[in-house]
N, C-alpha and C positions, 0 to 999 in steps of 0.2 A: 504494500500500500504506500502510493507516492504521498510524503508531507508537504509534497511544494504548495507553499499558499499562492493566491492568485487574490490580488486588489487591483479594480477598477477603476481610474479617477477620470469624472465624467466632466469634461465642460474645461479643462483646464487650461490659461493661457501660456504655452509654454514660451518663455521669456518674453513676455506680454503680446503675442501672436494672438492668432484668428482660435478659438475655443476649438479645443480635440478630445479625443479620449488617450488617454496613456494606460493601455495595458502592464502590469507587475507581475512576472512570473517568480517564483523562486529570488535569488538575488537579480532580476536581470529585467531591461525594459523586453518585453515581447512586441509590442505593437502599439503604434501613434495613431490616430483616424479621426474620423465620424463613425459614430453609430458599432463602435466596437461591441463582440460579443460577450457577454458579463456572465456566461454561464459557469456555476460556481466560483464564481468571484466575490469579495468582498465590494459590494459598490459605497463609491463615496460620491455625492454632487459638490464640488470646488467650482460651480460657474463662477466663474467671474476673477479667480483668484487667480495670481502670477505662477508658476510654476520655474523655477529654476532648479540648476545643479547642486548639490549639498554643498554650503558653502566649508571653506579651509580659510583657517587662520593660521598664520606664520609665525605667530607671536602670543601664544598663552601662555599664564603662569597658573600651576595647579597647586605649586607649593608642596605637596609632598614627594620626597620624605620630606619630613622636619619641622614645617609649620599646619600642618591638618588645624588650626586654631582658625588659621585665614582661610583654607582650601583643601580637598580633597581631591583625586583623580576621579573619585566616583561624581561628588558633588560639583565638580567645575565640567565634566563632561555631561552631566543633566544642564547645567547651565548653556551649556555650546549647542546639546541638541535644541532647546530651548529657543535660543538664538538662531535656527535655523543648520547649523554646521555640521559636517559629520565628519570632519577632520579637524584637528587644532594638532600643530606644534608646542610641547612642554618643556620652555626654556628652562635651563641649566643650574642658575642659580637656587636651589634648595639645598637642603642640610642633612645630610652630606651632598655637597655639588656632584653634578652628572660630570664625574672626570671621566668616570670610568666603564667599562663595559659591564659591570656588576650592576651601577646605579642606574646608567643607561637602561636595561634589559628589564630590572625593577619596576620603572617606570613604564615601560612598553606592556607587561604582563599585568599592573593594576589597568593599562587602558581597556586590553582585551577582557580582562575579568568585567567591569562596568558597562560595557556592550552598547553604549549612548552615544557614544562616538569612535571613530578612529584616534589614536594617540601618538604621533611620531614623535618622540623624543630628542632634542637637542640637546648636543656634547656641547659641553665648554671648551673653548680655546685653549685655557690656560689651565694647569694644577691648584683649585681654589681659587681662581679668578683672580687669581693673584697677578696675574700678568706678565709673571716672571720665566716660568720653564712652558710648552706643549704639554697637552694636555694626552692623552692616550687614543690619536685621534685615529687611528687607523684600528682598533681596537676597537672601539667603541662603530668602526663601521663595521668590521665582519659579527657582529655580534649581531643575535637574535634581531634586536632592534633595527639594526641596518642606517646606523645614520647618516644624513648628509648633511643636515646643517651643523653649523657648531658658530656659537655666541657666547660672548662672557655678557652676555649683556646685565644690564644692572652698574656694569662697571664696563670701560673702555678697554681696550687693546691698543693702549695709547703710544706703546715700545714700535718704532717702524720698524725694526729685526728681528721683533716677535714674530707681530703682524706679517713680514715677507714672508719667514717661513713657513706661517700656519699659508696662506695661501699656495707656496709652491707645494704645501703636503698636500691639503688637499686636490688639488690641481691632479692629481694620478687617481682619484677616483671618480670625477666628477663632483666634488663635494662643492660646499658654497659657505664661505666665511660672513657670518652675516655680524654687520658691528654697530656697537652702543658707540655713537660719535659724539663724542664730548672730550674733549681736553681737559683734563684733572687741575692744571693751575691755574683757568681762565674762568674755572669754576668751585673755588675753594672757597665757601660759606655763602655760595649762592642762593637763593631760596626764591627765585622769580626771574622772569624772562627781564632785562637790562633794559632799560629806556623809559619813558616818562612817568609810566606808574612806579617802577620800583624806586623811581628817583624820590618820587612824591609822598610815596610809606616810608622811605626807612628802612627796603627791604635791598640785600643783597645781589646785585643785579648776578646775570646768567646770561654774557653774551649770544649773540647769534653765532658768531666769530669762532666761539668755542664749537659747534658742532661744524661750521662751514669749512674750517681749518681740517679737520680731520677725515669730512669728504675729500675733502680735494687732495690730502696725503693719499687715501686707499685707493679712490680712483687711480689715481699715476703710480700706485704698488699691483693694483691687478693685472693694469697693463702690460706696464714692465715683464709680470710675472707669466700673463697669458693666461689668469687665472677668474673664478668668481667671485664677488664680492656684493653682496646682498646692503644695504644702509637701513636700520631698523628707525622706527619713527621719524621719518625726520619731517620738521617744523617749520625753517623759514624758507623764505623767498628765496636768500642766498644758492643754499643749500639745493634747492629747484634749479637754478642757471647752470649749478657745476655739476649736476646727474644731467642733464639736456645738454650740456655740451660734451661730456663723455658719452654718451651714447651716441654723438652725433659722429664719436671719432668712431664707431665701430666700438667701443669697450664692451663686455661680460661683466655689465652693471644695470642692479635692478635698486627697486626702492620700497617702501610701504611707507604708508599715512594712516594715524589713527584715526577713528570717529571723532574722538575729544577735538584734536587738531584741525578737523574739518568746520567744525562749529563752536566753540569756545575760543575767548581771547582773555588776556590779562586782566581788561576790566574788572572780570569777576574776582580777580585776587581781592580787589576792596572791600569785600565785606568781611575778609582777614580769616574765611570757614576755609579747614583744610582736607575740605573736600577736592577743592581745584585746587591741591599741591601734587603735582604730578614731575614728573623726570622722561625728555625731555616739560619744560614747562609750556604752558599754556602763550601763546606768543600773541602778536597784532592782529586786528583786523585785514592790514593787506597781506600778512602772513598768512594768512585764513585762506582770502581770495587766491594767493596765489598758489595754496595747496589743492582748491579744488580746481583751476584751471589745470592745474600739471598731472592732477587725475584724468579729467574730462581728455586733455590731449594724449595719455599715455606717456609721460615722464617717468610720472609715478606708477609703477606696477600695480601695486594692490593695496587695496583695504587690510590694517590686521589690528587687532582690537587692544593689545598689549593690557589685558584682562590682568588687571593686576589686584587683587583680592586682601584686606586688611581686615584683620576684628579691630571691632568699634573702638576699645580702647587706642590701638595706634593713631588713629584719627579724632578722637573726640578728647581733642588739646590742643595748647598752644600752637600756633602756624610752626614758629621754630623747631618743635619738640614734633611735628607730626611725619609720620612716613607718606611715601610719595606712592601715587600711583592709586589708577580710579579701576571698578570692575566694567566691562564693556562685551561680555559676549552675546547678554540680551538685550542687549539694544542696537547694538551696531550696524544691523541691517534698517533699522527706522530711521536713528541720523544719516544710514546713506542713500535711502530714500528722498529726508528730510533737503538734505543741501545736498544732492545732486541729481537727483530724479525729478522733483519735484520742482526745482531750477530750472530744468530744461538741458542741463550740463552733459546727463547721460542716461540713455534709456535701458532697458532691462536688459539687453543684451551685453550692454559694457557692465553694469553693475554683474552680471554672472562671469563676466571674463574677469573683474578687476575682484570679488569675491571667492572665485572656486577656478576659473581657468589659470589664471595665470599665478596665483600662490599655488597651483597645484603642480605645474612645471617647474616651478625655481625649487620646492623641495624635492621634487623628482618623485611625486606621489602617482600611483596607480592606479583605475580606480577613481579616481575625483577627478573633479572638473570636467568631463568629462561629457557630447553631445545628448540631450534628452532625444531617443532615436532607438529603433528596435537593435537589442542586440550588448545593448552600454549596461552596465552598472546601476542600478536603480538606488542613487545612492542621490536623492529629491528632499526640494524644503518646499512649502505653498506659504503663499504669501496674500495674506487678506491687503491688500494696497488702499484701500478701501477706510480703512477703520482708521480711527481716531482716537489715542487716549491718555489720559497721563500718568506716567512711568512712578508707580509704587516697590518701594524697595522691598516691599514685607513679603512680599511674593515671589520674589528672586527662588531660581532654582542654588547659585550660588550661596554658601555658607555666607559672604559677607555682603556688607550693605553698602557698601561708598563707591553711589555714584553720583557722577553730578546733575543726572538729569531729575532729580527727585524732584515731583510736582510739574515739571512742563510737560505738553502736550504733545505728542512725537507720532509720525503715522505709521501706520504700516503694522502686520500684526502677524506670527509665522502661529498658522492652523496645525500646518503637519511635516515633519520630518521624516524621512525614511534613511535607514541606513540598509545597503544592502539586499532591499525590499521589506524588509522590519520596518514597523512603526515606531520611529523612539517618543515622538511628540502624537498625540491627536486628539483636533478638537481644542489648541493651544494647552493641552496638560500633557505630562510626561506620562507615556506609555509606564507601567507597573513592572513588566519585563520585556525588554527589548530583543533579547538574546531567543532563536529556537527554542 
């Protein structure tokens, strides 16, 4: 007796197209149409709703091992499927750091136990992030886990003789050095983006300069090297000119933008809540604009939410004393809805390219991103575009609460996830068990 499930979705627009049916076999799409056969199918009606590829993030923090007080692999991957995602990358920095192939593989076999999403794990560049020696990086890619990214992020790879050589290593397996661009002395007791507001508090400026500097070194190291180099969040306008002009020379250089970056600017630092204390920080209004142009034109790669998850205590304190970093995997598809769909900047097909196609190629994912088309991975998120609401943190799938959109009104609403033809989300609540 075959177990293959079979779900119908009737009416669906796949990447805001003319309404179809998308047949679900087993893991796999079977059939796109009108008037599909639904015999012993599970039917679902999604008229009206957007249908895209499971989105992938480049850039999640799940926190364990070490801090489960902020985050869990279980609880941050209900959050992603939540969010729409059936992929997220689980950056490095937790306790004990993903140096190594032990912690790496750890991390990969809590993703696969949780069943809500895909879990690719990133290696750290450095032994502790310390910046000092490699990190075990050929290791940690024959391992179980298979990795191809590697990030110190949280902290720079600010050494350029590190940094070459992590690139030429990786360089022999197709790996991608992806980097927290920040200069360390241009930002010693920073606590805000540099320029009129922080002049105006009292607060510690955070040049541009510091993250713009350090593009522009790795760029002219990849090339040199003939290698990848991935820029994690980056923020200013600067920073936009010198990824557009390296790519214009031919370089093996991508980029991502967070949600926060696309619509948030310094302003909000004045009411002194360190909710908006993030890393990189929250920058200009024409910082903003010119983040979302460099998406709309493809500068910028991809959306990645840099889910950064804190208990209330680290945040519910003085600006100075607070940690950095907002949670973003249930919202990220409304803000990029919000300021870039909804602008006119980019319609559903780029938001599936700049959400699930193209972070699905830069980490060298299988599987994601992937054409909605008989035959593909039915690895789908639906999207009421439709709805209207505003963002309550009490209902986070996420163990933590800090984010900044608490109280605004954000559109956009994900009904249903699928990972693999599983429902992890339906009916906008998480599936009970996602797994066979």
């Amino acid at each position: 007796m075959s177990d293959t499930h079979k779900t119908l979705l009737r009416g669906a627009k796949a990447l805001g197209g003319e309404p179809r049916d998308v047949l679900i076999e087993g893991e796999r799409i079977a059939a796109v149409g009108t008037g599909l056969d639904a015999d012993g199918a599970t039917v679902i009606d999604v008229a009206g709703q957007i249908l895209l590829p499971g989105l992938v993030d480049l850039h999640t923090h799940l926190r364990e091992p070490g801090r489960e007080d902020s985050e869990t692999v279980l609880t941050g991957t209900r959050a992603a499927a939540v969010g729409g995602f059936t992929a997220v990358h689980a950056m490095a920095n937790t306790f004990p750091v993903a140096d190594t192939a032990g912690v790496v593989e750890q991390v990969w076999r809590l993703g696969r136990e949780s069943g809500y999403c895909d879990v690719q794990p990133v290696g750290a560049v450095t032994v502790g992030l310390e910046g000092k020696k490699l990190a075990e990086l050929g290791a940690m890619r024959d391992s179980a886990a298979g990795v191809r990214v590697f990030s110190d992020d949280g902290k720079c790879v600010d050494d350029a003789v590190i940094m070459r050589r992590a690139l030429e290593y990786v360089k022999a397996f197709d790996g991608v050095i992806a980097q927290h661009a920040q200069e360390p002395r241009l930002t010693e007791g920073a606590q805000m983006n540099e320029g009129i507001v922080s002049a105006e508090l009292g607060l510690g400026g955070w040049p541009a300069v510091a993250e713009e500097s350090i593009i522009a070194r790795d760029v002219l190291l990849a090339a040199h090297v003939g290698s990848r180099v991935h820029i994690c969040h980056l923020s200013t306008a600067g920073s936009v000119e010198i990824v557009r002009w390296a790519k214009s020379k031919g370089w093996n250089v991508t980029a991502e933008v967070t949600p926060h970056h696309l619509l948030l600017t310094d302003e909000l630092v004045r009411s002194y809540d360190p909710v908006y204390k993030v890393n990189p920080p929250l920058r200009t209004e024409a910082d903003v604009m010119a983040l979302r142009e460099a998406l709309a034109d493809g500068t910028i790669d991809c959306v990645a939410t840099d889910h950064a998850p804190h208990p209330h205590e680290d945040k519910d304190c003085e600006w100075g004393a607070a940690a950095m970093g907002m949670v973003g995997l249930e919202t990220a598809l409304s803000v990029v809805q919000h300021t870039m769909v909804d602008t006119g900047l980019l319609d559903w097909t780029g938001v599936a390219d700049r959400m699930s196609v193209r972070p699905s190629a830069i980490g060298r994912l299988t599987g994601h991103g992937r054409p909605i088309a008989a035959g593909e991975p039915a690895n789908l998120t639906l999207l009421d575009s439709a709805y209207r609401g505003v963002v309550n943190p009490a209902g986070f799938a996420s163990r933590s609460r800090n984010t900044p959109y608490e109280g605004l009104e954000l559109p956009g609403s994900v009904t249903h996830t699928f990972l693999r033809g599983r429902p992890t989300v339906v009916d906008g609540k998480l599936a009970p068990t996602p797994q066979p």
